[in-house]
C-alpha positions as a LaTeX table, in Angstrom:
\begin{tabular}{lrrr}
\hline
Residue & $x$ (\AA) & $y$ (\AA) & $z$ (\AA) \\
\hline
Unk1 & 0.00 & 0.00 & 0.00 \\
Unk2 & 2.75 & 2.73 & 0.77 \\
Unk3 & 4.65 & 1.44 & $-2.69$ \\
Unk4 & 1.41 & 2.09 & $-4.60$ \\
Unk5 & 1.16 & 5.75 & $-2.58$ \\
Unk6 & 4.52 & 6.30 & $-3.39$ \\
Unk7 & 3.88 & 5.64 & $-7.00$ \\
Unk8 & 0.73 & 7.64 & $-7.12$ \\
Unk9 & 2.25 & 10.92 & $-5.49$ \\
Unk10 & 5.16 & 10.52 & $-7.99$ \\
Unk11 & 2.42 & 10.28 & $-11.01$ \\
Unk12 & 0.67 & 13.05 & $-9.47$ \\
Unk13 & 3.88 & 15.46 & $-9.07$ \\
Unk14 & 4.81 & 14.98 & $-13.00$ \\
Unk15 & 0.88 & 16.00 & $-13.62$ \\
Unk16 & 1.26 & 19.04 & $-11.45$ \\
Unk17 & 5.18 & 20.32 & $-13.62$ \\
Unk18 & 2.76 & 19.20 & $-16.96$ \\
Unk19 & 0.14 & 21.28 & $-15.50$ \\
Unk20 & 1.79 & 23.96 & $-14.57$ \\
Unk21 & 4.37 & 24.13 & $-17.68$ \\
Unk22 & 1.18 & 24.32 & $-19.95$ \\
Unk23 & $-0.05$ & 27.44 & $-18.65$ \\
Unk24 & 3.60 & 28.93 & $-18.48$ \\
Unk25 & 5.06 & 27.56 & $-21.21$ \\
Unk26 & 8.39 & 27.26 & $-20.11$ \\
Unk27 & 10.19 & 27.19 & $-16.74$ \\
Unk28 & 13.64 & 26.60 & $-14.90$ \\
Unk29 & 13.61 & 23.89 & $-12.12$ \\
Unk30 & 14.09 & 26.68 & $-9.84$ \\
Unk31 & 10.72 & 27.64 & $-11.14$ \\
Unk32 & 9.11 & 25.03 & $-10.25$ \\
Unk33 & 10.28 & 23.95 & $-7.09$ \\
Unk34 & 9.10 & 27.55 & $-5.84$ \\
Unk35 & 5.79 & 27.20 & $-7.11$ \\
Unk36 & 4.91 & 23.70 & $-6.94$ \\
Unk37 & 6.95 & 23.48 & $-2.94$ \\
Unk38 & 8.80 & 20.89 & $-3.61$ \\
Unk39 & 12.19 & 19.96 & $-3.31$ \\
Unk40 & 14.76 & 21.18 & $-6.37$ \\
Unk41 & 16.12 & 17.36 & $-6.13$ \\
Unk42 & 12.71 & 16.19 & $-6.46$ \\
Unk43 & 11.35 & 18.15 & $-9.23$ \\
Unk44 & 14.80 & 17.42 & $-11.18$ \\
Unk45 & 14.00 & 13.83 & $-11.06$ \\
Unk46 & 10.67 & 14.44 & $-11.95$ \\
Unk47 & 11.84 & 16.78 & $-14.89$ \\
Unk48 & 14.59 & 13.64 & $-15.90$ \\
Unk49 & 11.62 & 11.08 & $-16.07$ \\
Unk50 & 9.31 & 13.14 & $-17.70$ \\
Unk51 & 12.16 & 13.53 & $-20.52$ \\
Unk52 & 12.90 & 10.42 & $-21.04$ \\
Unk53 & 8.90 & 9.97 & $-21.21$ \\
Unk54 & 9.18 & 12.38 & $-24.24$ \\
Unk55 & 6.57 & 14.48 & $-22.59$ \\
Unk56 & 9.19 & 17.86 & $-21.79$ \\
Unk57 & 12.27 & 18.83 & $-23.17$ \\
Unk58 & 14.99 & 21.42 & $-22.40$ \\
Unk59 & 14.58 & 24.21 & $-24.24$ \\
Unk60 & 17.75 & 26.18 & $-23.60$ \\
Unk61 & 18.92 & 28.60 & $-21.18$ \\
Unk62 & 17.36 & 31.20 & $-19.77$ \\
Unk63 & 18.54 & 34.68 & $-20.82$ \\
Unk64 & 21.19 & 36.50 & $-18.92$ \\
Unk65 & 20.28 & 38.60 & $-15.52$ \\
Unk66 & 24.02 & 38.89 & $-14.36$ \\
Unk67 & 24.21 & 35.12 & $-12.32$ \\
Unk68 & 24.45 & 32.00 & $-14.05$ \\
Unk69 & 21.55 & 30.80 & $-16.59$ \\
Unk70 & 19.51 & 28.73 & $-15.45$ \\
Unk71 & 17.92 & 26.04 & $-18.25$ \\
Unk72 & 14.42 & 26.42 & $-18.72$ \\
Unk73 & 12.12 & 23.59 & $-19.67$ \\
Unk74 & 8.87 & 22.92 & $-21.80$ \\
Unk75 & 6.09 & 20.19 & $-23.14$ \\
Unk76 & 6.81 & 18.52 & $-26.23$ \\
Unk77 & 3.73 & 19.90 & $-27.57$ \\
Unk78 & 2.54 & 16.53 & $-29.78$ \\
Unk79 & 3.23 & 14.27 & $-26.67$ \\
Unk80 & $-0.50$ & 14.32 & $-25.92$ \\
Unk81 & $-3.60$ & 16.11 & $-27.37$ \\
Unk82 & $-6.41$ & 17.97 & $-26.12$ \\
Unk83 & $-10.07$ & 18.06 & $-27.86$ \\
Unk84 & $-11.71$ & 21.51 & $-26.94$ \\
Unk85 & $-15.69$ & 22.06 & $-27.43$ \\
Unk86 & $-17.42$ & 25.24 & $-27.34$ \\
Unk87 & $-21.43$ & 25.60 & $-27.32$ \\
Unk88 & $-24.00$ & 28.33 & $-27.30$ \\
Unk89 & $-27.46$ & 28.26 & $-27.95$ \\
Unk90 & $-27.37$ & 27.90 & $-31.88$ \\
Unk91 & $-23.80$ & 25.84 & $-33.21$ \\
Unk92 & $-20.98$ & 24.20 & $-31.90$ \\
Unk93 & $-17.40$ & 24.39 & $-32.83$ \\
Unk94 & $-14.49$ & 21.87 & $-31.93$ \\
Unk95 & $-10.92$ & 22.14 & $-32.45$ \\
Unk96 & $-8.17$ & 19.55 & $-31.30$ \\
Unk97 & $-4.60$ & 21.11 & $-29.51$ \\
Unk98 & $-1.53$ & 20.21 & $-28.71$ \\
Unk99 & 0.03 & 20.72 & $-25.33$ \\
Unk100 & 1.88 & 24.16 & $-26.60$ \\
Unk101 & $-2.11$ & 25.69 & $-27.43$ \\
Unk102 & $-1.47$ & 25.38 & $-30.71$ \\
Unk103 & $-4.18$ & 24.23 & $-33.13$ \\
Unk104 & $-3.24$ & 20.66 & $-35.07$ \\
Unk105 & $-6.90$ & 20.27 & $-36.50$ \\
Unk106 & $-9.33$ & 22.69 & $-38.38$ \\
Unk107 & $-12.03$ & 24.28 & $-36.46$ \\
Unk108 & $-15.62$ & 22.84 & $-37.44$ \\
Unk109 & $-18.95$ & 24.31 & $-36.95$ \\
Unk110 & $-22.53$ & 22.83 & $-36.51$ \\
Unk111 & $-25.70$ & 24.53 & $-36.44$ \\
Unk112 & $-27.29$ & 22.83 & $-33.01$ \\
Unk113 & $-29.90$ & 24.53 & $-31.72$ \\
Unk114 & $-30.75$ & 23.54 & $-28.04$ \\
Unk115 & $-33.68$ & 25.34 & $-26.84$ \\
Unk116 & $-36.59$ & 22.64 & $-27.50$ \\
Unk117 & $-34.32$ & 20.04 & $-29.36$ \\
Unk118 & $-34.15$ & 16.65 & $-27.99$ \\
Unk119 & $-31.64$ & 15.40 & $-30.16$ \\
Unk120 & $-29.08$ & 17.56 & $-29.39$ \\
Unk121 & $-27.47$ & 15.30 & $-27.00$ \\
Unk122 & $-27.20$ & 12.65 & $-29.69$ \\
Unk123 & $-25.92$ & 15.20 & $-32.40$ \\
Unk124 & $-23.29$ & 16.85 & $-30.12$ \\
Unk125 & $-22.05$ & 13.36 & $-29.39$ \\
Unk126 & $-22.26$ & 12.17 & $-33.06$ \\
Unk127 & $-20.17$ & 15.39 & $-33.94$ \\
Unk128 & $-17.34$ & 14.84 & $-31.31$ \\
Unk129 & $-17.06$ & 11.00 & $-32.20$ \\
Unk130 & $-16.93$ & 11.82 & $-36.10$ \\
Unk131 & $-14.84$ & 14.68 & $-35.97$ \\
Unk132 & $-12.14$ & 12.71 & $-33.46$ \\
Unk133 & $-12.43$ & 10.00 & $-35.60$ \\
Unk134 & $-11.77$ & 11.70 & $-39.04$ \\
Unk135 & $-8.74$ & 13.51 & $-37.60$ \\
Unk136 & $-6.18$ & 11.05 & $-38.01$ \\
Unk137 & $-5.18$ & 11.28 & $-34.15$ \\
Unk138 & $-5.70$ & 7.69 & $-31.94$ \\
Unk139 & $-8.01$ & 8.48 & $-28.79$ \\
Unk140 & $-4.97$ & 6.97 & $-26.38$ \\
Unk141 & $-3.10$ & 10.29 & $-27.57$ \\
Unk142 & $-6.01$ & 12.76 & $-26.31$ \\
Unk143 & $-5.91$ & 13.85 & $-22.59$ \\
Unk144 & $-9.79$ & 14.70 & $-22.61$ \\
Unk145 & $-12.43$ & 16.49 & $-24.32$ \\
Unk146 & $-13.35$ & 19.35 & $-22.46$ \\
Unk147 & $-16.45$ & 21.75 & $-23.55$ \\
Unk148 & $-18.28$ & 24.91 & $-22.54$ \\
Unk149 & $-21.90$ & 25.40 & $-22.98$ \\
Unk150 & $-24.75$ & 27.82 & $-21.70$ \\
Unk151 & $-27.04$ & 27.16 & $-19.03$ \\
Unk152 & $-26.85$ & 26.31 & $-15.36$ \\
Unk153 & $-24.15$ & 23.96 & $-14.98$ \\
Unk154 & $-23.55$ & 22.51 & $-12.07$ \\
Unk155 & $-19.78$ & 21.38 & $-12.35$ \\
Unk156 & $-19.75$ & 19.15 & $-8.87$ \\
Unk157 & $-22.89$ & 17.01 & $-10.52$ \\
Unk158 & $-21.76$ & 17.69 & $-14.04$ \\
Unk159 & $-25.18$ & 18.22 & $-15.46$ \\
Unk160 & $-26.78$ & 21.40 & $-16.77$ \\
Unk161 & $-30.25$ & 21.97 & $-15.97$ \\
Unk162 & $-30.99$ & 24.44 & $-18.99$ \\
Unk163 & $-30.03$ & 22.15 & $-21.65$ \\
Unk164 & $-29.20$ & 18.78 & $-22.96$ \\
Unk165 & $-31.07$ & 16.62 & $-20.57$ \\
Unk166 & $-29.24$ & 12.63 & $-20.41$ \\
Unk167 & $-32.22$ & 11.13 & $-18.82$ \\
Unk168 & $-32.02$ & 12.20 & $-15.27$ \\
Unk169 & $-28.03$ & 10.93 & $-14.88$ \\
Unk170 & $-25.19$ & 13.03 & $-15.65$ \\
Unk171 & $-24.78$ & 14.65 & $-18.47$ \\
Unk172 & $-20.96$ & 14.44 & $-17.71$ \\
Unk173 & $-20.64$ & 10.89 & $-17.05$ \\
Unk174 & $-23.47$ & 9.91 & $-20.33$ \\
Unk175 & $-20.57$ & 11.86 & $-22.80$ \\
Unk176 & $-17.69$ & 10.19 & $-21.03$ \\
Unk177 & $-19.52$ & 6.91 & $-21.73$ \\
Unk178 & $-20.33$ & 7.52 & $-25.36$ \\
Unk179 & $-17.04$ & 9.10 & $-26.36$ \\
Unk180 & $-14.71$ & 6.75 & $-24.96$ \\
Unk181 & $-12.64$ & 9.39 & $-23.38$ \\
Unk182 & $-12.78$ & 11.88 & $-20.04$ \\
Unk183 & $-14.86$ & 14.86 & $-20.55$ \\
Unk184 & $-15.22$ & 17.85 & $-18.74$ \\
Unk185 & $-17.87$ & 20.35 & $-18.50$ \\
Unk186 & $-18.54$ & 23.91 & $-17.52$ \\
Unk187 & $-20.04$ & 27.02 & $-18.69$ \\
Unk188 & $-19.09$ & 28.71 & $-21.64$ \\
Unk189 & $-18.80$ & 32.44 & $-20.27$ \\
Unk190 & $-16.80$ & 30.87 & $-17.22$ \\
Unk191 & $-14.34$ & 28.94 & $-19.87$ \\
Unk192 & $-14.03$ & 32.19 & $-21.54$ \\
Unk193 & $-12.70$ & 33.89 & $-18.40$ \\
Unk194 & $-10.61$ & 30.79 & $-17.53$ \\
Unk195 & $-8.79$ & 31.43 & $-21.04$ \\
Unk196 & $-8.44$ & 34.93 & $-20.57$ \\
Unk197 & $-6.97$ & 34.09 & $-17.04$ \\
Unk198 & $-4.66$ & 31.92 & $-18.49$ \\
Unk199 & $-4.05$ & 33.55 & $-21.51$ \\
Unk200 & $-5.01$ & 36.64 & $-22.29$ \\
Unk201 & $-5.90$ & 40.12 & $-21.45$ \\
Unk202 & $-6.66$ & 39.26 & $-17.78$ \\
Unk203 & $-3.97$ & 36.90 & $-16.86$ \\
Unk204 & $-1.61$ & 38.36 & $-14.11$ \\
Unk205 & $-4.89$ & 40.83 & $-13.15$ \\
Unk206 & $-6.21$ & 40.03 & $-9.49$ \\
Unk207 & $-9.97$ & 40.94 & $-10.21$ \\
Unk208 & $-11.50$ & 41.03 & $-13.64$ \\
Unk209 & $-14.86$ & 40.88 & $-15.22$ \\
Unk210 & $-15.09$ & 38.82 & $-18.40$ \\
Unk211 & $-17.66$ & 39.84 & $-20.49$ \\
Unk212 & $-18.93$ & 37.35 & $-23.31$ \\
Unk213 & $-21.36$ & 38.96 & $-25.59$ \\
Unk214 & $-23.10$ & 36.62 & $-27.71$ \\
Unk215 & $-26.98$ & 35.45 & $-28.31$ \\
Unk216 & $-26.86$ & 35.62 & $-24.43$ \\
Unk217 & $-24.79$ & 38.00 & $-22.00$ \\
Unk218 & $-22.70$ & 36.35 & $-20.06$ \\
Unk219 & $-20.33$ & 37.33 & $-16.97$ \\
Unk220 & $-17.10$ & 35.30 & $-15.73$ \\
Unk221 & $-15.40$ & 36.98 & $-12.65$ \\
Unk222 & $-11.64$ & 36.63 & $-11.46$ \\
Unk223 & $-11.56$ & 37.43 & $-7.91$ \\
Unk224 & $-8.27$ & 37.40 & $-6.24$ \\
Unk225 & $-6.81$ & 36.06 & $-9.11$ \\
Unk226 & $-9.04$ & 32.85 & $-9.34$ \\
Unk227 & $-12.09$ & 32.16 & $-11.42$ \\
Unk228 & $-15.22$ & 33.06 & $-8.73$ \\
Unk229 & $-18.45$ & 30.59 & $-9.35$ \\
Unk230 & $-20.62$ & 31.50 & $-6.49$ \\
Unk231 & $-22.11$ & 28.97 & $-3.87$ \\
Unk232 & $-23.69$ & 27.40 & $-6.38$ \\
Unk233 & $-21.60$ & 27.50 & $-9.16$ \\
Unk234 & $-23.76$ & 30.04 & $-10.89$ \\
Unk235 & $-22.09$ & 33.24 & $-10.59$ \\
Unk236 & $-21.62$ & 35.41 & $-14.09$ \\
Unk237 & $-25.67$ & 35.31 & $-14.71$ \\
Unk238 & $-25.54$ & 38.98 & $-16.52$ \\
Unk239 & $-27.77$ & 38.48 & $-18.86$ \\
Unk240 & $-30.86$ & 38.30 & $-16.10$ \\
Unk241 & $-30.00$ & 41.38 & $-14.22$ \\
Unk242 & $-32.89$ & 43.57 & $-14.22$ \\
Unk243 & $-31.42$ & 46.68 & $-15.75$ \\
Unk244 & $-34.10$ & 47.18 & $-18.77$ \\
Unk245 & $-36.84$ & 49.75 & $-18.70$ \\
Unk246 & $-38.71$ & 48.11 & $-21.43$ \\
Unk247 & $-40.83$ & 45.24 & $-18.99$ \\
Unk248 & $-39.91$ & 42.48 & $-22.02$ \\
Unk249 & $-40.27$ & 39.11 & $-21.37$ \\
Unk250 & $-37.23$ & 37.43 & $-20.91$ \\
Unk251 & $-36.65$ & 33.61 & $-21.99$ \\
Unk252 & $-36.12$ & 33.02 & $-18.27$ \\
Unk253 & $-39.65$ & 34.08 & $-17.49$ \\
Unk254 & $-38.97$ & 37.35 & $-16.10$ \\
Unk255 & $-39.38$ & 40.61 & $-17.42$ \\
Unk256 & $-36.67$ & 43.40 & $-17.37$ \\
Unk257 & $-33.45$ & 41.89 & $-18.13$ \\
Unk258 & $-30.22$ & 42.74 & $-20.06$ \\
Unk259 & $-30.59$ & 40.17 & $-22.20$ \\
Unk260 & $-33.94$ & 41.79 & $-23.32$ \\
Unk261 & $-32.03$ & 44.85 & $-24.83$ \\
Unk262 & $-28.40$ & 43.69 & $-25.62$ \\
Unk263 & $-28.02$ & 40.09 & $-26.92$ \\
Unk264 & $-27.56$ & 39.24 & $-30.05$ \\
Unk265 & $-30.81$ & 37.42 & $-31.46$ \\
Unk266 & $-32.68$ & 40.73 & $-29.30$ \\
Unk267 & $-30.61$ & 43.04 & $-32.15$ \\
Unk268 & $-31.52$ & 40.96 & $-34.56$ \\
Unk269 & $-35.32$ & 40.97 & $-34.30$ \\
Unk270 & $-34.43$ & 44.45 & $-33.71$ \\
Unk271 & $-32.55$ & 44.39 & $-37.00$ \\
Unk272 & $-35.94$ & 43.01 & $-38.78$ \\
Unk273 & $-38.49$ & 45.71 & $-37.24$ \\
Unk274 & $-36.34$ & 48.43 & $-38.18$ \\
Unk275 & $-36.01$ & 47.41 & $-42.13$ \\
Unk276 & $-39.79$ & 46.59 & $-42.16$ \\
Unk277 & $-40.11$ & 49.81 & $-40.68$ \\
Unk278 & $-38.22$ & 51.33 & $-43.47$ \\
Unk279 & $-34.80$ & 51.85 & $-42.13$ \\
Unk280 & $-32.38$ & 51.88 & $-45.11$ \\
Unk281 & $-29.19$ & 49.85 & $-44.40$ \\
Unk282 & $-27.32$ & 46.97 & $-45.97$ \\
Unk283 & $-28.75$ & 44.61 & $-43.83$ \\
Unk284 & $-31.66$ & 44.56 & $-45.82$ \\
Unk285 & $-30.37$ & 41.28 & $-47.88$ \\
Unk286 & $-30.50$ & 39.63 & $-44.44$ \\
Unk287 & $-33.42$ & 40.05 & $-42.85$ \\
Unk288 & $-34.97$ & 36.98 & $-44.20$ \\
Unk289 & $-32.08$ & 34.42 & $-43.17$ \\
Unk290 & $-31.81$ & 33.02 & $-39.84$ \\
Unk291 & $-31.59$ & 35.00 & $-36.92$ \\
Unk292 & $-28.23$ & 33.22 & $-36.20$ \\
Unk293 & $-26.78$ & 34.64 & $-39.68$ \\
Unk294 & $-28.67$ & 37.35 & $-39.56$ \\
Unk295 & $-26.96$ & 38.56 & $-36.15$ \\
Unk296 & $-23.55$ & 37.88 & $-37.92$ \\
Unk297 & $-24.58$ & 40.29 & $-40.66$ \\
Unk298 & $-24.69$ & 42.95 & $-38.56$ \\
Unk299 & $-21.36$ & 42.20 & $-36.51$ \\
Unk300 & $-19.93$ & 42.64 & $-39.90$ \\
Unk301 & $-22.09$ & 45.35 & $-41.50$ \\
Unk302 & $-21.12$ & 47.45 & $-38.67$ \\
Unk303 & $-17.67$ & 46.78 & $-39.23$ \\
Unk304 & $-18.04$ & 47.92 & $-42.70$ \\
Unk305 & $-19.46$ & 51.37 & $-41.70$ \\
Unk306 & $-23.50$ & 51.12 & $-41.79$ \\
Unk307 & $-25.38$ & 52.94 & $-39.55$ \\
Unk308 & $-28.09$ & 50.98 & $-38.53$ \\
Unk309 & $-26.01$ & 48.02 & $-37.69$ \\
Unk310 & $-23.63$ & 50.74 & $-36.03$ \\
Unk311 & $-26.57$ & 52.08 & $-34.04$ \\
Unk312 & $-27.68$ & 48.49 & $-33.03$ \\
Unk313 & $-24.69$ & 47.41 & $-31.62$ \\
Unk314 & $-24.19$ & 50.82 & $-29.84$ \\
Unk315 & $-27.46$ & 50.70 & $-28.17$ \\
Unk316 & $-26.92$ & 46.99 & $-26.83$ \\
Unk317 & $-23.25$ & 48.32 & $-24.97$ \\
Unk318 & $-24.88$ & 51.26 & $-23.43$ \\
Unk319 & $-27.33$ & 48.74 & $-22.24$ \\
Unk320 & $-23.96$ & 46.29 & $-21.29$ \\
Unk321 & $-22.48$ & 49.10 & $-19.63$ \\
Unk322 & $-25.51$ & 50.18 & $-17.53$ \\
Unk323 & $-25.32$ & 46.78 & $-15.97$ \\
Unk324 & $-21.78$ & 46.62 & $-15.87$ \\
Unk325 & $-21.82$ & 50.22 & $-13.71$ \\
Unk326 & $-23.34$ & 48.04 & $-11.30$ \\
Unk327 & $-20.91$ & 46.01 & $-10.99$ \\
Unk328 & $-18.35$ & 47.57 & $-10.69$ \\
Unk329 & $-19.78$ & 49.20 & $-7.52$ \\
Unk330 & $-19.76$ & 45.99 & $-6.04$ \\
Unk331 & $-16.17$ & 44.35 & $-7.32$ \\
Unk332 & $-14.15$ & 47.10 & $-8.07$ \\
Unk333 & $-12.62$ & 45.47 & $-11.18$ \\
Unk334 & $-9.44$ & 46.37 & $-12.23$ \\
Unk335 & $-10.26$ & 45.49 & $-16.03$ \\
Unk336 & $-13.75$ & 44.91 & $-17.80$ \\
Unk337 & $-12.49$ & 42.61 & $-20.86$ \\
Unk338 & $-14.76$ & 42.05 & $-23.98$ \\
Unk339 & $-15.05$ & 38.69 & $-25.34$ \\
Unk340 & $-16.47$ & 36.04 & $-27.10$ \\
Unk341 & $-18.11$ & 36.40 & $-30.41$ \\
Unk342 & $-19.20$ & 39.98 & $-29.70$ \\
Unk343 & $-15.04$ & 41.00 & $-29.49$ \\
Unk344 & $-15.68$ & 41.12 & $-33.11$ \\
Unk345 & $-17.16$ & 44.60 & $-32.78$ \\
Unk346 & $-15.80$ & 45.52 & $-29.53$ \\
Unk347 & $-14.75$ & 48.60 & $-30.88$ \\
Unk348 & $-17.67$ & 49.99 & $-31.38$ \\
Unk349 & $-19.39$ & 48.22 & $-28.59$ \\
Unk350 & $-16.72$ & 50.05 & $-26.32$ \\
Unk351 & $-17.25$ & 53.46 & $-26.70$ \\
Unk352 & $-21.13$ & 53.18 & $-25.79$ \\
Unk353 & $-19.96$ & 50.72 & $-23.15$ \\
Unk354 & $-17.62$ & 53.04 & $-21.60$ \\
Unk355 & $-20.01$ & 56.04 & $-22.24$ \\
Unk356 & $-22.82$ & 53.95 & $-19.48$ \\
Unk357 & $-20.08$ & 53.49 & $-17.48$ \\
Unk358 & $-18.98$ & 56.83 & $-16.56$ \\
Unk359 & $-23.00$ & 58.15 & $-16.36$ \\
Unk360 & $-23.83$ & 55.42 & $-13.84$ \\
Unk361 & $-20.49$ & 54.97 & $-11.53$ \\
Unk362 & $-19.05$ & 56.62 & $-9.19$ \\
Unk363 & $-16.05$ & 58.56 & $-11.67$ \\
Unk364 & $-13.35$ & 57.38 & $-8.80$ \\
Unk365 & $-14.13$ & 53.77 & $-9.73$ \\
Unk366 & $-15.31$ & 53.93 & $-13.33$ \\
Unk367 & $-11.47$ & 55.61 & $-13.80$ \\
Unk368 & $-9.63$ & 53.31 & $-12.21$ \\
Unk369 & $-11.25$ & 50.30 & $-14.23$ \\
Unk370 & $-9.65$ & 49.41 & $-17.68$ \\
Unk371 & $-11.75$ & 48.92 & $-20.31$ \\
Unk372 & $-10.27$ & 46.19 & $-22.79$ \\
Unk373 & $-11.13$ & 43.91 & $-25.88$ \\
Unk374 & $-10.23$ & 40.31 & $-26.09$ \\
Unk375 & $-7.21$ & 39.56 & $-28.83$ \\
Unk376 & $-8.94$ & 35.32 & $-28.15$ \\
Unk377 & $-11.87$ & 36.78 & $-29.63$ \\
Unk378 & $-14.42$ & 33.90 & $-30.74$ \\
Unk379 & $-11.91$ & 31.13 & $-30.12$ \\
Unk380 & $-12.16$ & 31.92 & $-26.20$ \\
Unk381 & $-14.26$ & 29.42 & $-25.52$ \\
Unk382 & $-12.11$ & 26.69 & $-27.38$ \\
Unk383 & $-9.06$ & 27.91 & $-25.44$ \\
Unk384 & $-10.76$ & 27.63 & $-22.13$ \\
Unk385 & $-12.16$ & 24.45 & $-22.76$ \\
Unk386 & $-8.72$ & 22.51 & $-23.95$ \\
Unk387 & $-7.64$ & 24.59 & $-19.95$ \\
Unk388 & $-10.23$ & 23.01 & $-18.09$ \\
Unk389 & $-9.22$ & 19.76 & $-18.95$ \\
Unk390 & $-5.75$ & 20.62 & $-17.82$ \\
Unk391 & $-7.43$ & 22.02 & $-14.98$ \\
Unk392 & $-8.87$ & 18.86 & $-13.44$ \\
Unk393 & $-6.12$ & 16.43 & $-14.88$ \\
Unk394 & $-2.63$ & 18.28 & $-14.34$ \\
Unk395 & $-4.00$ & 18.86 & $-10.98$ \\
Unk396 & $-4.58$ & 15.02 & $-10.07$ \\
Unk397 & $-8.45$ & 16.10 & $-9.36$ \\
Unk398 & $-11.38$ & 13.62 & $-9.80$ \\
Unk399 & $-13.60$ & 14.29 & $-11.40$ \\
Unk400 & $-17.54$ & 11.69 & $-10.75$ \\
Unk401 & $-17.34$ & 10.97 & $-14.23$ \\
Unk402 & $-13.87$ & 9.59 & $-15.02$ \\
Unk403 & $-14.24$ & 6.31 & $-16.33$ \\
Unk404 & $-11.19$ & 5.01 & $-14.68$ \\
Unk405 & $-8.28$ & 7.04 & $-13.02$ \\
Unk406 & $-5.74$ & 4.93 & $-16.01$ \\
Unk407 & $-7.87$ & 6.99 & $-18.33$ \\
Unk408 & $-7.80$ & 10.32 & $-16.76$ \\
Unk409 & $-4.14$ & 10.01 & $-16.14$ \\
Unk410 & $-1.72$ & 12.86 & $-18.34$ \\
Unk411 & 1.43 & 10.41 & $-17.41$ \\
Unk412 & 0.71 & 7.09 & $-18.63$ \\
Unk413 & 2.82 & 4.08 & $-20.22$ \\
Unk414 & 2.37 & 4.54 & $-24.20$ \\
\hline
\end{tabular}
């Protein structure tokens, strides 16, 4: 029993120097031993075995700070693969990455609309299995598939109650069963602030706000420097605060929320009343496509200069920002990034953002919180999803639905 606990904390430092070399792509032993608190003879021999594993290599010395260089390691990015899944309410997309970030598959889209669709369970798996299966990569190579998706998920059960119901069981443990291969769930707008965390504008920041601005509004916080769920897991629901004037009914039932003025299927029926109403603008040749293209069109209409779409978009960040005011009464944010599919126009969603901001805070904390635009853009999502499966596996965590711990396992005998 103490050989096999002996074994299992040795497995379970290399996971932790994988873990932690993926999200800081390189580091010196030094490095390591500081942040992981181990010894420097311990992570060396971890670093030696994890070599000869072909899972790290040394990637030369560190530059010069007036003592001696120290040699800095990373992952051999193709020693394993990770399959990363992002959902919303109308398509999926699914890319495959090494352990570098780096894409080694195209990016495919589906059109899978969940509200009222019982097969979507069966066509999300269906899409994974083909799409794995058609890339030329064997499944023993892939650490996990993880993927974000809207609704109330509840990553301790891993099920979401808004969406793709598996029968009353897990949703987490059904897709582990029927892809062969760990998967890991969570919320798409807290994925989004995981990757921009880890990787972008909001990594190193201590408290952050993560907007992601798609056919919902959606809210990931970074308090402390950590990704902040809530008690329930449920933190980030924007889109329902009840900031709107209008009294709309909301697709949660309630009347009055964000989402009512500012998400993108809201701009697009907004899109349609206005041209019926005899607003001239491009848009015109997409009013009668679906609401999904049709809020694309005017992401890039407005990019192109026309004034309705302009207007639209500028109208839905005031709204954003009115809500975000609040916020930021309440966090004190040092930065307010903009991502997801809206950072496509985040631009012009910006100014009007920024413009609510300063009417409804308090000037002393409206100034001292940055206002910023993702550079992951619509591939947030996909970044933060390939992260939380490093998440739960370079950290040795457990996840209910691992279908054995030999699966789940970064380190294992090829």
């Amino acid at each position: 029993m103490q050989e096999n606990n002996t074994i299992n904390s040795t497995e379970r430092l290399k996971q932790r120097i994988l873990y932690e070399l993926y999200f800081e792509n390189s580091m010196s032993c030094a490095d390591l031993s500081i942040k992981i608190k181990k010894s420097l003879p311990l992570i060396a021999r971890s670093l030696n075995d994890l070599i000869e594993d072909h899972y790290v290599v040394e990637q030369g010395y560190a530059a010069s700070s007036g003592g001696r260089r120290p040699l800095m390691y990373s992952l051999k990015p193709r020693a394993k693969l990770i399959v990363g899944v992002s959902m919303d309410q109308l398509s999926t997309r699914i890319a495959i990455y090494d352990l570098m970030n780096d894409l080694v598959s195209e990016i495919q889209t589906v059109d899978l609309p969940l509200s009222n669709n019982p097969n979507a369970l069966p066509v999300l798996i269906n899409f994974i299995n083909t799409y794995i299966d058609n890339s030329g990569f064997d499944r023993s190579r892939i650490i996990g598939v993880g993927i974000g998706m809207p609704g109330f998920v509840d990553i301790k059960k891993g099920i979401n109650y808004s969406f793709l119901d598996a029968g009353g069981e897990s949703l987490e443990k059904h897709l582990t069963e029927k892809i062969n291969l760990p998967v890991y769930i969570d919320n798409d707008s807290g994925l989004i602030a995981l990757a921009e965390l880890k990787f972008g504008k909001a990594k190193f920041k201590q408290n952050a706000m993560i907007v992601n601005i798609a056919w919902g509004i959606g809210l990931g916080m970074i308090l402390n420097g950590e990704l902040f769920r809530g008690h329930s897991g449920f933190a980030g629901e924007f889109s329902h605060i009840p900031t709107s004037d209008t009294g709309k009914l909301c697709s949660c039932g309630k009347r009055g929320c964000l989402e009512t003025d500012a998400s993108l299927l809201v701009l697009a029926q907004k899109a349609i009343e206005g041209i019926e109403n005899g607003r001239l603008s491009s848009l015109q040749r997409s009013i009668k496509k679906p609401l999904k293209q049709l809020g694309e069109a005017i992401m890039e209409e407005a990019n192109k200069g026309d004034q309705f779409a302009i207007e639209l978009i500028s109208g839905a960040g005031y709204a954003i920002g009115k809500g975000l005011a609040v916020l930021i009464h309440i966090i004190n944010p040092e930065i307010i990034v903009l991502s997801g599919r809206g950072a496509d126009v985040g631009k012009i969603l910006s100014s009007s953002i920024q413009q609510a901001i300063y009417k409804y805070s308090i000037p002393r904390l409206a100034g001292s919180t940055e206002l910023q635009i993702s550079a992951l853009g619509i591939d947030a999502e996909l970044f933060g999803a390939a992260a939380l499966v490093m998440e739960y596996v370079g950290k040795g965590l457990n996840r209910q639905t691992a279908l054995s711990s030999k699966k789940s396992e970064l380190v294992s005998n090829n």
